[in-house]
SEFIZA-3560 file (N, C-alpha, C; in Angstrom, 3 decimals):
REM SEFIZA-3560
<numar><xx>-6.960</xx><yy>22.576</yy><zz>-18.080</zz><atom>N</atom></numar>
<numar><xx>-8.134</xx><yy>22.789</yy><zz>-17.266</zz><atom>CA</atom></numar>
<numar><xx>-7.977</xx><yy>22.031</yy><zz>-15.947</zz><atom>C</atom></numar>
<numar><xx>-8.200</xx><yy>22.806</yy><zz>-14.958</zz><atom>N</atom></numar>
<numar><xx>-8.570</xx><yy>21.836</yy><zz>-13.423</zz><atom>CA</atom></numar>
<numar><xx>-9.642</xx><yy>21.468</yy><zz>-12.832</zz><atom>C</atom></numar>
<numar><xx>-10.054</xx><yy>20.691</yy><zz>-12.700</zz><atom>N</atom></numar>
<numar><xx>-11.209</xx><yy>19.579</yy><zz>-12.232</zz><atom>CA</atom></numar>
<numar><xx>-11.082</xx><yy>19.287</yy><zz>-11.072</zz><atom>C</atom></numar>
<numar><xx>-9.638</xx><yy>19.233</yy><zz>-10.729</zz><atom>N</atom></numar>
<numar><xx>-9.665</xx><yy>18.628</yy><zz>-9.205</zz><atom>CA</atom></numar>
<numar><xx>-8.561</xx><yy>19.106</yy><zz>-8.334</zz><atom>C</atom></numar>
<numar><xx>-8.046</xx><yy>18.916</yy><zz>-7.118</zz><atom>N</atom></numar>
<numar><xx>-7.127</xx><yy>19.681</yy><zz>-6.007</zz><atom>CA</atom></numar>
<numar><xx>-6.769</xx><yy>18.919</yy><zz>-5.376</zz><atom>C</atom></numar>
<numar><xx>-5.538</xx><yy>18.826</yy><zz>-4.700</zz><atom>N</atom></numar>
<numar><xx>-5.282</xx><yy>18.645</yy><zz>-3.486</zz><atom>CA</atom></numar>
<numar><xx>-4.750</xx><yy>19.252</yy><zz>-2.851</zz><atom>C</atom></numar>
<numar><xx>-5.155</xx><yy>19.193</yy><zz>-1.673</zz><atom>N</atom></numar>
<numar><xx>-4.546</xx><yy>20.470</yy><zz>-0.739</zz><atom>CA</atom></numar>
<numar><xx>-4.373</xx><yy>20.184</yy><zz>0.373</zz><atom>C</atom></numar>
<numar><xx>-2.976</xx><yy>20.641</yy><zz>0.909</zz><atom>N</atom></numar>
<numar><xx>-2.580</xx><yy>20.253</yy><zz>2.331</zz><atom>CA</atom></numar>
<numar><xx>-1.631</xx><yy>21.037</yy><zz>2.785</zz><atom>C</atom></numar>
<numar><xx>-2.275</xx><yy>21.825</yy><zz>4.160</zz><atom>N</atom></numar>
<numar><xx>-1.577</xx><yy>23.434</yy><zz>4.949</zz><atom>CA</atom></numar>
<numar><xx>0.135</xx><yy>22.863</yy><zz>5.225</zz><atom>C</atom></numar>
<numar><xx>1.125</xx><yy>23.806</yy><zz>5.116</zz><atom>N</atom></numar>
<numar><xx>2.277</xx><yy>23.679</yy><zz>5.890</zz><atom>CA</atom></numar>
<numar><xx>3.482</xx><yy>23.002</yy><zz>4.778</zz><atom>C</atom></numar>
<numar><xx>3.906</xx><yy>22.132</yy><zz>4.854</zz><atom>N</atom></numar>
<numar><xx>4.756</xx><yy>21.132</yy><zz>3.998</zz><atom>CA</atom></numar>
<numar><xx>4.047</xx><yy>20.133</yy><zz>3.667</zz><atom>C</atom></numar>
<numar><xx>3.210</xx><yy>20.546</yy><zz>2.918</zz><atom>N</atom></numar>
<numar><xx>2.554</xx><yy>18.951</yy><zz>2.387</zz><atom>CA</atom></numar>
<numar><xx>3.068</xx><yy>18.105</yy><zz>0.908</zz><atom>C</atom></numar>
<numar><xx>4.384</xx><yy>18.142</yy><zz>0.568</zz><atom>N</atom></numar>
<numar><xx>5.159</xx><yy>17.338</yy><zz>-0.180</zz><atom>CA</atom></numar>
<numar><xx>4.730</xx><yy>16.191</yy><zz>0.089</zz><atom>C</atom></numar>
<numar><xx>5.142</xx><yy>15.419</yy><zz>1.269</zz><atom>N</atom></numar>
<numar><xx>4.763</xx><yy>14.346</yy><zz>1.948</zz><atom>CA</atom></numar>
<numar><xx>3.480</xx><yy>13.406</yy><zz>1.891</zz><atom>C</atom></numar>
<numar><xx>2.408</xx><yy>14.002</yy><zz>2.052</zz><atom>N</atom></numar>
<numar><xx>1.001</xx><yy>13.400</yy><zz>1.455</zz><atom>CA</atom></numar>
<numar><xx>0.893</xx><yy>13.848</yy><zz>0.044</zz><atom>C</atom></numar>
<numar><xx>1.109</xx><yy>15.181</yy><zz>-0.221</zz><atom>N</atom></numar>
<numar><xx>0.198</xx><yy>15.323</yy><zz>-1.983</zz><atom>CA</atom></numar>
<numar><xx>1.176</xx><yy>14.724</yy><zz>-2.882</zz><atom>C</atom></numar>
<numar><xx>2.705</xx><yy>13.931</yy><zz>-2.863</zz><atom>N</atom></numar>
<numar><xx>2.896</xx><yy>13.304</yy><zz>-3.429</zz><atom>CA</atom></numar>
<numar><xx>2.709</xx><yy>11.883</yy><zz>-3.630</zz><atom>C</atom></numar>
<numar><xx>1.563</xx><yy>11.406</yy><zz>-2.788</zz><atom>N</atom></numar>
<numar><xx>0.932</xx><yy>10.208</yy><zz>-2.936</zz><atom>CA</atom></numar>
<numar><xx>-0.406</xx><yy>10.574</yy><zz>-3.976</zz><atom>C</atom></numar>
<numar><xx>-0.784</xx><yy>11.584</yy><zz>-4.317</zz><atom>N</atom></numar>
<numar><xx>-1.978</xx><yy>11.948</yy><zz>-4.815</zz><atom>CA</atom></numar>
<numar><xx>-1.733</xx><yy>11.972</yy><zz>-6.604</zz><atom>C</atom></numar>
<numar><xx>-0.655</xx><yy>12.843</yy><zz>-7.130</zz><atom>N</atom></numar>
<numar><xx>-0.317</xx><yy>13.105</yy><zz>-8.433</zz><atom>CA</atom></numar>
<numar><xx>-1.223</xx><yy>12.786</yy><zz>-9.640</zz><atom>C</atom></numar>
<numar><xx>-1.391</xx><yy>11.562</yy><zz>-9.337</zz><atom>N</atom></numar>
<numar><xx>-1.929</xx><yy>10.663</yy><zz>-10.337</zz><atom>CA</atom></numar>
<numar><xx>-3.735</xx><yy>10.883</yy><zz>-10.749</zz><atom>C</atom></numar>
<numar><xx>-4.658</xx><yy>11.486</yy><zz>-9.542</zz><atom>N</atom></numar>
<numar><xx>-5.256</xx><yy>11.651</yy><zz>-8.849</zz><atom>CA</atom></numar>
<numar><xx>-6.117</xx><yy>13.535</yy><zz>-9.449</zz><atom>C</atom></numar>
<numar><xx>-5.463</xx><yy>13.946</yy><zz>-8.869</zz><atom>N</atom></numar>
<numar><xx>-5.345</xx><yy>16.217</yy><zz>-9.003</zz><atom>CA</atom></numar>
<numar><xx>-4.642</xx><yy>16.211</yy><zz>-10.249</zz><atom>C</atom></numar>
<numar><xx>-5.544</xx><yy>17.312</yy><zz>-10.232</zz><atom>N</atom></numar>
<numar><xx>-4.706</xx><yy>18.632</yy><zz>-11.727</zz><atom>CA</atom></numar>
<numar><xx>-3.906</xx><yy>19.266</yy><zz>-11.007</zz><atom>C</atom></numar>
<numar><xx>-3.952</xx><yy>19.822</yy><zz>-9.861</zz><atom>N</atom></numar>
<numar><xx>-3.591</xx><yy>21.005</yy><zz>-9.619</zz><atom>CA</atom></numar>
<numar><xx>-3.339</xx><yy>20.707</yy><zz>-8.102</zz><atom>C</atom></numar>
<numar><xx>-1.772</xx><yy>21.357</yy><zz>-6.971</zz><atom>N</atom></numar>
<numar><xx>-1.644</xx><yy>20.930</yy><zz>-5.542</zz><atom>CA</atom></numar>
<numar><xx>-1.859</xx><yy>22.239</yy><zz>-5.571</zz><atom>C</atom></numar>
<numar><xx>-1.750</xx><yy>22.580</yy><zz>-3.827</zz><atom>N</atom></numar>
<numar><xx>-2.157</xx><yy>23.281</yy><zz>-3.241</zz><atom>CA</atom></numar>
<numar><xx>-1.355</xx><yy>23.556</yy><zz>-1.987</zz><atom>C</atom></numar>
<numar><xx>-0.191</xx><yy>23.956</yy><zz>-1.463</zz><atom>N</atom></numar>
<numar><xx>0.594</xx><yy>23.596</yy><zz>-0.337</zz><atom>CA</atom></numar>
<numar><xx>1.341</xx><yy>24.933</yy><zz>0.198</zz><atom>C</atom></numar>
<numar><xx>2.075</xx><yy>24.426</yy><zz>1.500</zz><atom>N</atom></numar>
<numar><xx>3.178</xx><yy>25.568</yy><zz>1.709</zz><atom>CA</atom></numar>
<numar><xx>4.284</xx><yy>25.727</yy><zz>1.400</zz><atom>C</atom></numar>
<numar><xx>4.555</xx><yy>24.202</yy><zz>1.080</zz><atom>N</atom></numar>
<numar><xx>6.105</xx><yy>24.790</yy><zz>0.447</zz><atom>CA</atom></numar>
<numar><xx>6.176</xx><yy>23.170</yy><zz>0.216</zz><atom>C</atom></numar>
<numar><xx>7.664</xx><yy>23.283</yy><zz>-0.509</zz><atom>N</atom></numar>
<numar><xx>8.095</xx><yy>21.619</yy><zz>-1.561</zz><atom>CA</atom></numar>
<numar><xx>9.646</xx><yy>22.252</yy><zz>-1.748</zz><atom>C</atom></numar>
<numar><xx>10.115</xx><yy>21.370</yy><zz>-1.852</zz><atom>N</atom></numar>
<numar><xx>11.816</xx><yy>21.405</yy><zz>-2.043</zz><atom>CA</atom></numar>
<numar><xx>11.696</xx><yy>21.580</yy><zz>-3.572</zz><atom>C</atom></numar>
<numar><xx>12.904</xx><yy>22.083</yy><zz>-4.102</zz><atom>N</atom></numar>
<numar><xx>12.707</xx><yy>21.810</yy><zz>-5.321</zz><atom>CA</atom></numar>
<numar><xx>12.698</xx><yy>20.871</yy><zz>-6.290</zz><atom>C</atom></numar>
<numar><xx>13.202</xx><yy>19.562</yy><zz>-5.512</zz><atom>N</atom></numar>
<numar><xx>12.744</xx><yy>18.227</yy><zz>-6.523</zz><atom>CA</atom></numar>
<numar><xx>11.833</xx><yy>17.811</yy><zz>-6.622</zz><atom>C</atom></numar>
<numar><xx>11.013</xx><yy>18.115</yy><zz>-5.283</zz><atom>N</atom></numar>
<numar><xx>9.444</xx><yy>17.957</yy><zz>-5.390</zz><atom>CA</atom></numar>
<numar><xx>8.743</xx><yy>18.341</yy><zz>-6.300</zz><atom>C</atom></numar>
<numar><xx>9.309</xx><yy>20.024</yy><zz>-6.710</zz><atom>N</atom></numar>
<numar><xx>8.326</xx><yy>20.834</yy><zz>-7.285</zz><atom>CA</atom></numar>
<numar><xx>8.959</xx><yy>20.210</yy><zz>-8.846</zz><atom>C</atom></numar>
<numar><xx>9.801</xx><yy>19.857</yy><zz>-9.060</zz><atom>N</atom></numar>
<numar><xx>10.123</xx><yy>19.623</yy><zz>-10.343</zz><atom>CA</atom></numar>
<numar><xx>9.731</xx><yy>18.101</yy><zz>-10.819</zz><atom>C</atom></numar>
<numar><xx>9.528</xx><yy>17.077</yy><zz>-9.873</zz><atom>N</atom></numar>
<numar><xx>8.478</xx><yy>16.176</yy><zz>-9.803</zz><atom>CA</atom></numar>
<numar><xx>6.826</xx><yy>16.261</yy><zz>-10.050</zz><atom>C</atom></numar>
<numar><xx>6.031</xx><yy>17.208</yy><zz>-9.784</zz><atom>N</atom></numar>
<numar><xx>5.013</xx><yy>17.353</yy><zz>-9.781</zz><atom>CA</atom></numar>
<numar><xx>5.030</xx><yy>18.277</yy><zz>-11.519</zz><atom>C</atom></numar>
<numar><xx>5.720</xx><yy>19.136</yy><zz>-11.652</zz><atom>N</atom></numar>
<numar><xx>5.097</xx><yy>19.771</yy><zz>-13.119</zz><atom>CA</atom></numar>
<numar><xx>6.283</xx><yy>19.730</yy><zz>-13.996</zz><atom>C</atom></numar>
<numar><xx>6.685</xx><yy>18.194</yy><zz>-13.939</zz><atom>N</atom></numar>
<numar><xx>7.171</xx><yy>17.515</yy><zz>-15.378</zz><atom>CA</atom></numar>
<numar><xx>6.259</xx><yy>16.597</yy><zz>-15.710</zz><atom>C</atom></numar>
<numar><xx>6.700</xx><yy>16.112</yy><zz>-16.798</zz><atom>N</atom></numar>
<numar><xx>5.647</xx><yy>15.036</yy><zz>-17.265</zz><atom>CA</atom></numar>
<numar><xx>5.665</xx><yy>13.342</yy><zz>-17.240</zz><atom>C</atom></numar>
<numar><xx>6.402</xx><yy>13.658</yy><zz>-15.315</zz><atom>N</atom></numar>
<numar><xx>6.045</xx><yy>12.298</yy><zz>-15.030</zz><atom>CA</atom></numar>
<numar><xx>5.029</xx><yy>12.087</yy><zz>-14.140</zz><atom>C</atom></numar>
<numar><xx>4.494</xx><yy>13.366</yy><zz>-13.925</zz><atom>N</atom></numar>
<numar><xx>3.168</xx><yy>12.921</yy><zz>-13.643</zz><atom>CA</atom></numar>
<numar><xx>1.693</xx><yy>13.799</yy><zz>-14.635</zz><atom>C</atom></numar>
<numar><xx>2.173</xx><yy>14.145</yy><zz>-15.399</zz><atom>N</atom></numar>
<numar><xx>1.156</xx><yy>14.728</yy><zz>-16.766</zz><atom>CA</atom></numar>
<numar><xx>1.198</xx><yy>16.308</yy><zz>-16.576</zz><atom>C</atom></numar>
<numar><xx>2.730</xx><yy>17.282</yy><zz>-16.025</zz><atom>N</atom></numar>
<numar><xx>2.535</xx><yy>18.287</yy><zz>-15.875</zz><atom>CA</atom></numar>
<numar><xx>1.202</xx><yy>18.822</yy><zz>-15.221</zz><atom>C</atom></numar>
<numar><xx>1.037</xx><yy>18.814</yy><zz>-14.111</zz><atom>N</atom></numar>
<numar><xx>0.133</xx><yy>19.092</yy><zz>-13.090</zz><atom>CA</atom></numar>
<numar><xx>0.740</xx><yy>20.365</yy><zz>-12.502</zz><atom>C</atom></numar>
<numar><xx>-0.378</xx><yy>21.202</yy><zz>-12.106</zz><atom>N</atom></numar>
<numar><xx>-0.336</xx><yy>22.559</yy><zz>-11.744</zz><atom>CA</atom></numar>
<numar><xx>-0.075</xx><yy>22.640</yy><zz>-9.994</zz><atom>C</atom></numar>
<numar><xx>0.730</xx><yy>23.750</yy><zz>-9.745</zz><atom>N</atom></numar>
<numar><xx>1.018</xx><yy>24.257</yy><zz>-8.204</zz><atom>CA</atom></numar>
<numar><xx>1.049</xx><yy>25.222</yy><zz>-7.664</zz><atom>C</atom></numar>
<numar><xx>1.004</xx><yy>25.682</yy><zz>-6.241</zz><atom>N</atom></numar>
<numar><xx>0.659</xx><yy>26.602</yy><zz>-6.109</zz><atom>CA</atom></numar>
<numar><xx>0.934</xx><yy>26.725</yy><zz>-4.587</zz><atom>C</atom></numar>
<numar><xx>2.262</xx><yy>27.813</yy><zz>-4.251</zz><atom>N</atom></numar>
<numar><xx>2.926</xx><yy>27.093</yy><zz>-3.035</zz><atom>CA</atom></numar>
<numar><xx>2.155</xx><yy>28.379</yy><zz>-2.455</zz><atom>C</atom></numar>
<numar><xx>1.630</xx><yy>28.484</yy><zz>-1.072</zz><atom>N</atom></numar>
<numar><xx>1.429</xx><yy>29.610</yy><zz>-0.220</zz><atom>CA</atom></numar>
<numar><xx>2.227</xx><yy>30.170</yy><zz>0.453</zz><atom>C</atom></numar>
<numar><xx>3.291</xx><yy>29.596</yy><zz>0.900</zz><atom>N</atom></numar>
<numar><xx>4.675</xx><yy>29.874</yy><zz>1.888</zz><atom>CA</atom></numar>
<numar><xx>4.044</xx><yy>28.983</yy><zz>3.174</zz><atom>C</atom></numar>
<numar><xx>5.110</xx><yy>28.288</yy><zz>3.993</zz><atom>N</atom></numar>
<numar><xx>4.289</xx><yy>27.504</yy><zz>5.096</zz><atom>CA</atom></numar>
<numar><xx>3.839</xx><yy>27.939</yy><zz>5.794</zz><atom>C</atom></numar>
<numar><xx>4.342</xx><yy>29.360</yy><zz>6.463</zz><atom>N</atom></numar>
<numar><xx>3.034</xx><yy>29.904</yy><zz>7.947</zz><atom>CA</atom></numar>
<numar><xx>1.879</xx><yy>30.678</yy><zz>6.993</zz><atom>C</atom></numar>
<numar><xx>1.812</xx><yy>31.048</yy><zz>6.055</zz><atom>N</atom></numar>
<numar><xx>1.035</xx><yy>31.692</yy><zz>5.458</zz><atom>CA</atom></numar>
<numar><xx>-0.457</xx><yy>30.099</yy><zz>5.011</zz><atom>C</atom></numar>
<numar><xx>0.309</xx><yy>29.328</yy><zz>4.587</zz><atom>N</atom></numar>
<numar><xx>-0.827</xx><yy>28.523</yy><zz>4.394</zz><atom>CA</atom></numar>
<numar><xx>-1.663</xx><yy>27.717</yy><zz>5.895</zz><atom>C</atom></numar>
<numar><xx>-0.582</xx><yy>27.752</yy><zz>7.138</zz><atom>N</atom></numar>
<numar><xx>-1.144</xx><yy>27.392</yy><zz>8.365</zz><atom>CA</atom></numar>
<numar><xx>-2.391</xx><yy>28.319</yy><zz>8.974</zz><atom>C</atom></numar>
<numar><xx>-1.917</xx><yy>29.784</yy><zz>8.824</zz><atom>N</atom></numar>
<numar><xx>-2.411</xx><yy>30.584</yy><zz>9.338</zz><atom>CA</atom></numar>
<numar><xx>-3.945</xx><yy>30.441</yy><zz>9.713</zz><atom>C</atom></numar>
<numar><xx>-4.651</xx><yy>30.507</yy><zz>8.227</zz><atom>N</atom></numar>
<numar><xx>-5.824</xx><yy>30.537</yy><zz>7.894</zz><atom>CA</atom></numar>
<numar><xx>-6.601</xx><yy>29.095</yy><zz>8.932</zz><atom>C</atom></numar>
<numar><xx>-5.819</xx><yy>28.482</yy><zz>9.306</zz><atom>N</atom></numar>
<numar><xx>-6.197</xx><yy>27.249</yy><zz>9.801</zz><atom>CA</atom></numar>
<numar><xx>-6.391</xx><yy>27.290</yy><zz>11.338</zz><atom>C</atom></numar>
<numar><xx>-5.108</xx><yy>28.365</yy><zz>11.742</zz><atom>N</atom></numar>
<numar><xx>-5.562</xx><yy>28.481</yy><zz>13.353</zz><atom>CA</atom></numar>
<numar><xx>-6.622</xx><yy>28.817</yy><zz>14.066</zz><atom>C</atom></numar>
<numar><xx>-7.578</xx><yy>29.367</yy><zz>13.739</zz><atom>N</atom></numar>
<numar><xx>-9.432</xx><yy>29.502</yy><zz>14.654</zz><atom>CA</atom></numar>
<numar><xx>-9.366</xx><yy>28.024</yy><zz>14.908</zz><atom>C</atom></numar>
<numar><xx>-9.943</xx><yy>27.315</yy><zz>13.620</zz><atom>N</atom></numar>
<numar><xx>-10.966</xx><yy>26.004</yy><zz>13.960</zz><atom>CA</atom></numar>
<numar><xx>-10.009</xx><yy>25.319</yy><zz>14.546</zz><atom>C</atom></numar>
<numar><xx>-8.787</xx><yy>25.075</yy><zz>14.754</zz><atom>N</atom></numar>
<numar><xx>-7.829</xx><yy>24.647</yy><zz>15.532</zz><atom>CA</atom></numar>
<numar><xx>-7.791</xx><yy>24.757</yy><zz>17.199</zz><atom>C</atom></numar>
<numar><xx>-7.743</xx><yy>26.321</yy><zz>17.457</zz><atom>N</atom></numar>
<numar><xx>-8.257</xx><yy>26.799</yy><zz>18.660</zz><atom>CA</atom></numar>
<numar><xx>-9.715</xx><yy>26.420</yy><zz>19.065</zz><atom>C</atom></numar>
<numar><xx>-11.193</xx><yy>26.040</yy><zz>18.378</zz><atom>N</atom></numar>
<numar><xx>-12.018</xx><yy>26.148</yy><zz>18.434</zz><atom>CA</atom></numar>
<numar><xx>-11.794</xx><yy>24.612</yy><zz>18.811</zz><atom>C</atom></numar>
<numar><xx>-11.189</xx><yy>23.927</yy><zz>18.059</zz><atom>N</atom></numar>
<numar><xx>-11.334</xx><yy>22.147</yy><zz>18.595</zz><atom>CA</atom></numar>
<numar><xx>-10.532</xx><yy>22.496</yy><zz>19.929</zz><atom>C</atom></numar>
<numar><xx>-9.267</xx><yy>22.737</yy><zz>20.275</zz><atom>N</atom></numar>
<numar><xx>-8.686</xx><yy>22.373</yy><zz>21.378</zz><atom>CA</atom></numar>
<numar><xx>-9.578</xx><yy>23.099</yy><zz>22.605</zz><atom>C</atom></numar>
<numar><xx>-10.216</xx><yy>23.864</yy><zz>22.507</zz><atom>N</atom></numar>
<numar><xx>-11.179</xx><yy>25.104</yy><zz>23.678</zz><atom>CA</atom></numar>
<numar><xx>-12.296</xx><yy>23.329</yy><zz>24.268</zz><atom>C</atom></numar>
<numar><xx>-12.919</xx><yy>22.800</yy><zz>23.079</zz><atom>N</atom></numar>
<numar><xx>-13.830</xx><yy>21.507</yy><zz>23.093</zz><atom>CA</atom></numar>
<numar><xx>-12.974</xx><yy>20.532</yy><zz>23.807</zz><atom>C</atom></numar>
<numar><xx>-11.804</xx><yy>20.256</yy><zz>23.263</zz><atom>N</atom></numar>
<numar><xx>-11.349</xx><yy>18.396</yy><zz>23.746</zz><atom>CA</atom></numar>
<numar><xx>-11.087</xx><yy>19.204</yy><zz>25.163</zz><atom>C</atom></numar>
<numar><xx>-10.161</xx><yy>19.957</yy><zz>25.318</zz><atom>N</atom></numar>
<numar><xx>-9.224</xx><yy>20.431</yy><zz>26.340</zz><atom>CA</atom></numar>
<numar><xx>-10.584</xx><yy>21.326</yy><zz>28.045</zz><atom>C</atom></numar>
<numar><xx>-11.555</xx><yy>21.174</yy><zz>26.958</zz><atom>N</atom></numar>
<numar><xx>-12.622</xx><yy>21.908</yy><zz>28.326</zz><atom>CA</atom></numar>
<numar><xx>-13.176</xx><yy>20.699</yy><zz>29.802</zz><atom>C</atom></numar>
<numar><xx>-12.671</xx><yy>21.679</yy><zz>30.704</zz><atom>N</atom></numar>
<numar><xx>-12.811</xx><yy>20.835</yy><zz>31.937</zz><atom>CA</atom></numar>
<numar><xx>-11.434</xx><yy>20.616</yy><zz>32.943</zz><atom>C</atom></numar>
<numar><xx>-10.426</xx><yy>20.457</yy><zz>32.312</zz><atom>N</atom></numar>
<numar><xx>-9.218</xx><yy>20.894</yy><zz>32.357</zz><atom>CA</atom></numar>
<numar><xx>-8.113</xx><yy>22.161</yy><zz>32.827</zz><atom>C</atom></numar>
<numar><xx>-7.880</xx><yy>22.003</yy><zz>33.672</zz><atom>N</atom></numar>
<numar><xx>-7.320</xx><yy>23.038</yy><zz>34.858</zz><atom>CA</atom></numar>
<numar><xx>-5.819</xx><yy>23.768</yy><zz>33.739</zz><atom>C</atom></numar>
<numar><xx>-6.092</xx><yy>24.142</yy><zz>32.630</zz><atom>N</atom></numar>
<numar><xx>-4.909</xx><yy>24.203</yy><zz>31.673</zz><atom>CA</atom></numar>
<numar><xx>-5.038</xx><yy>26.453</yy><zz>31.020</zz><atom>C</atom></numar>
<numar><xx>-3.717</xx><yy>26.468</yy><zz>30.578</zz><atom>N</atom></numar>
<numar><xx>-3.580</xx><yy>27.935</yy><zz>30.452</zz><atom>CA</atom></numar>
<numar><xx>-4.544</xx><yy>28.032</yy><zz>29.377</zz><atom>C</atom></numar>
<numar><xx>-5.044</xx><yy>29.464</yy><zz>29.212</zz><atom>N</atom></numar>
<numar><xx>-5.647</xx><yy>30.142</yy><zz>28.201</zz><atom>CA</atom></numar>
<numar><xx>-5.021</xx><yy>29.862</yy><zz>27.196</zz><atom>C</atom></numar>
<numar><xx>-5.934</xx><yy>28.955</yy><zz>25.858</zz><atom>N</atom></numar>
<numar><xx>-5.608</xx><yy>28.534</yy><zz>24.420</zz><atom>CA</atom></numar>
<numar><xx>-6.053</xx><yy>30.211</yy><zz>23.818</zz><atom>C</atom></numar>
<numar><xx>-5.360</xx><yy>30.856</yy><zz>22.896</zz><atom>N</atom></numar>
<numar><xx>-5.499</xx><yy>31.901</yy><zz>22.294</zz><atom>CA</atom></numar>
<numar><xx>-4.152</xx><yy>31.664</yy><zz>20.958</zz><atom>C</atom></numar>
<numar><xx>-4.584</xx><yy>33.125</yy><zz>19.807</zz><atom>N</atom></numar>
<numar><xx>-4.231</xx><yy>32.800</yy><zz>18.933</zz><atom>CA</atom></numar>
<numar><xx>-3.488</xx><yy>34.356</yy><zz>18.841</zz><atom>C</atom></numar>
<numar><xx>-2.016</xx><yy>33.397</yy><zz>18.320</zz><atom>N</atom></numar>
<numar><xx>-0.755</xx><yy>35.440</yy><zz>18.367</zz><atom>CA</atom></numar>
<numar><xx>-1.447</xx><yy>36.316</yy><zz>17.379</zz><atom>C</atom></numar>
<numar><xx>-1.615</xx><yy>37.902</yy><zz>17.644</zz><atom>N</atom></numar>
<numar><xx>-2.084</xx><yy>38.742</yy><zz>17.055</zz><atom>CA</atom></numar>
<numar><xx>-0.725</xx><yy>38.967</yy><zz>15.589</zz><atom>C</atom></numar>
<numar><xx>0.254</xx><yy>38.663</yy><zz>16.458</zz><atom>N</atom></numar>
<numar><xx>1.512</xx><yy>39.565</yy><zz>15.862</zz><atom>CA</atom></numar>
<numar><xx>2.436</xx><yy>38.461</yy><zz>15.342</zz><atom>C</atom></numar>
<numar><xx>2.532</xx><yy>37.913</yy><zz>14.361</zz><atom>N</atom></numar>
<numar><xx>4.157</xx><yy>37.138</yy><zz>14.003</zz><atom>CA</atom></numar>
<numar><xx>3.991</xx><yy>37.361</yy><zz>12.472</zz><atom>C</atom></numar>
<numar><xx>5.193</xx><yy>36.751</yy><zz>12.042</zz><atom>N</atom></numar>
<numar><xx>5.060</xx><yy>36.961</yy><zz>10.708</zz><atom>CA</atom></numar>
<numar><xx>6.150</xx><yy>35.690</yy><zz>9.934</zz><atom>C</atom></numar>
<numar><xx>6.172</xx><yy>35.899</yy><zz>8.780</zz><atom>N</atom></numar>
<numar><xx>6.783</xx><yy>33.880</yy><zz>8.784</zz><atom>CA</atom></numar>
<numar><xx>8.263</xx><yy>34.401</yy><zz>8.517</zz><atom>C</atom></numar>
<numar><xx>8.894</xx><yy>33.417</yy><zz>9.037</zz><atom>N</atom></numar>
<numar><xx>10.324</xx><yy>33.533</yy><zz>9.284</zz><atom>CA</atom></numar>
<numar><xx>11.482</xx><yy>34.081</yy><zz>8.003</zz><atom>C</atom></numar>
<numar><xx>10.994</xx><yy>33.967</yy><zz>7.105</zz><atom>N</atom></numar>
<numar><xx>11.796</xx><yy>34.181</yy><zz>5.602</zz><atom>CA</atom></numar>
<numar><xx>11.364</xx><yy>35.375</yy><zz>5.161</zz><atom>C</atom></numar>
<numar><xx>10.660</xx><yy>35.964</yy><zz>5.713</zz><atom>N</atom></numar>
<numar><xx>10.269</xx><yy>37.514</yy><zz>5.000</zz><atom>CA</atom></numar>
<numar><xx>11.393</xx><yy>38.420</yy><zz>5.567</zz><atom>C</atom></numar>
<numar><xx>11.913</xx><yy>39.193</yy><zz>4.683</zz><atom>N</atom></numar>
<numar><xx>12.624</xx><yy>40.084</yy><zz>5.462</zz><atom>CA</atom></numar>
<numar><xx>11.998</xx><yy>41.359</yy><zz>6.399</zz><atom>C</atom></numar>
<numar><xx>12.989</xx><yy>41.953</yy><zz>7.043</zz><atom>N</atom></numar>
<numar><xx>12.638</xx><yy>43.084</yy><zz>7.720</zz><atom>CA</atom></numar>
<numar><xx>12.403</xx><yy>44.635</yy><zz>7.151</zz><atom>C</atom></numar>
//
């Protein structure tokens, strides 16, 4: 059963392996595979994962991103902040 999460967009190996002890269950874009074999053995109580791919888990994040930089960055003689209609993440094939 999961009770609790952690979650962090992009490569978050780096912080949610300070957490383990903490979450049932991560939440990320991607983990090497010692990472991932760190997190759901049972040195940390077989805990659950759940990789998004890294631009796929950024994605969702770019508005409120654009929406803060439009705020700090207003007043500022700087190019149009906007968000690409078109990319797609680098490991998918064609």
């Amino acid at each position: 059963m999961v009770t609790s999460f952690g979650i962090c967009v992009g490569s978050g190996a780096s912080l949610l392996m300070e957490c383990p002890h903490y979450v049932d269950c991560m939440i990320t874009g991607e983990m090497s595979h010692h990472e991932i074999l760190d997190i759901v053995n049972t040195k940390h109580g077989k805990k659950s994962l759940i990789l998004l791919g890294h631009c796929n888990s950024e994605r969702h994040y770019l508005p409120s991103l654009e929406k803060t930089l439009r705020i700090i960055l207003s007043g500022y003689d700087l190019p149009e902040i906007g968000i690409a209609k078109a990319d797609k993440a680098p490991l998918w094939l064609a």
